[in-house]
C-alpha positions in Angstrom: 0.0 0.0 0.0 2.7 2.5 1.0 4.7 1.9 -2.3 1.5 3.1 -4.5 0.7 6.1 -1.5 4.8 7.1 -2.9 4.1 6.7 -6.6 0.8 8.4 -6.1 2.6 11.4 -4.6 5.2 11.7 -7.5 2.2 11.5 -10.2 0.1 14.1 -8.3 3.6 16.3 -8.5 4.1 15.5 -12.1 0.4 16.5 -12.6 0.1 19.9 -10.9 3.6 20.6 -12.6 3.1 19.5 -15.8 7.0 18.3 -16.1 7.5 15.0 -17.5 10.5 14.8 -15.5 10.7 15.0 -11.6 14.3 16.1 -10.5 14.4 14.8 -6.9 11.8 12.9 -4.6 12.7 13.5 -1.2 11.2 11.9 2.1 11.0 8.5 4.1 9.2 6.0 2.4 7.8 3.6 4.8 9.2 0.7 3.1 11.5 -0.6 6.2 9.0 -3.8 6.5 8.4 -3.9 3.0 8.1 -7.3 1.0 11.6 -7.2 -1.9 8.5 -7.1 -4.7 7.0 -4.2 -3.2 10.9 -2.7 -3.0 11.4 -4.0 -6.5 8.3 -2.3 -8.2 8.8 0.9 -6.0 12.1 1.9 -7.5 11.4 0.6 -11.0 8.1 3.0 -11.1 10.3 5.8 -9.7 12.5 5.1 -12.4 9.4 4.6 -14.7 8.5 8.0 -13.7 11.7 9.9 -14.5 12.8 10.7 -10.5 16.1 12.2 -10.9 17.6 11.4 -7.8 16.5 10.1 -4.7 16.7 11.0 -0.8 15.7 8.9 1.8 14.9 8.6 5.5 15.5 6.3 7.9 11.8 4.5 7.6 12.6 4.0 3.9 14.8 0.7 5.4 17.8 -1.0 4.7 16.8 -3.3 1.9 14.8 -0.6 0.1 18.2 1.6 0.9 20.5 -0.7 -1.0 17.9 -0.8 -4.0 17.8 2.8 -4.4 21.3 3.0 -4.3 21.8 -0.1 -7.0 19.4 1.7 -9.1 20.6 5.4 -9.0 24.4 5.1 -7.6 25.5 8.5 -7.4 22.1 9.9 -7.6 20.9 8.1 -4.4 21.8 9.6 -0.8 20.6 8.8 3.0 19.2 12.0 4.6 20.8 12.8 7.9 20.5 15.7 10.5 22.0 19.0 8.8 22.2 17.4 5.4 21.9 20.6 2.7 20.6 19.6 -0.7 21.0 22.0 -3.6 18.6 21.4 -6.4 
């Protein structure tokens, strides 16, 4: 359920935008008890959707971590207290 609530909230921004592209999706993602299929199809439709680069919090999990970071390398980072992101 959570996966689609995170996909729902980067088509709703892609929406009121109307980019095609979204250039970062920042946030935790609740995915920390997460099945690997729902961690699978959550960063292939964030990938589907053209999500730049990708932040997460500590409820995203360490599975769903380590997926996000094989799918974006560079272009994935672990938020943290203080952290300054320049878009």
């Amino acid at each position: 359920m959570q996966s689609r609530w995170n996909r729902s909230i980067v088509k709703h921004a892609v929406g009121l935008t109307g980019e095609k592209r979204v250039r970062a999706v920042i946030g935790g993602f609740h995915l920390i008890d997460a099945s690997e299929e729902r961690i699978r199809r959550t960063v292939e439709e964030f990938k589907r959707l053209g999500v730049g680069e990708v932040y997460t919090g500590h409820c995203t999990g360490l599975r769903a971590e380590a997926a996000f970071l094989e799918a974006y390398g560079e272009r994935f980072q672990k938020l943290h207290s203080g952290m300054v992101i320049e878009l």
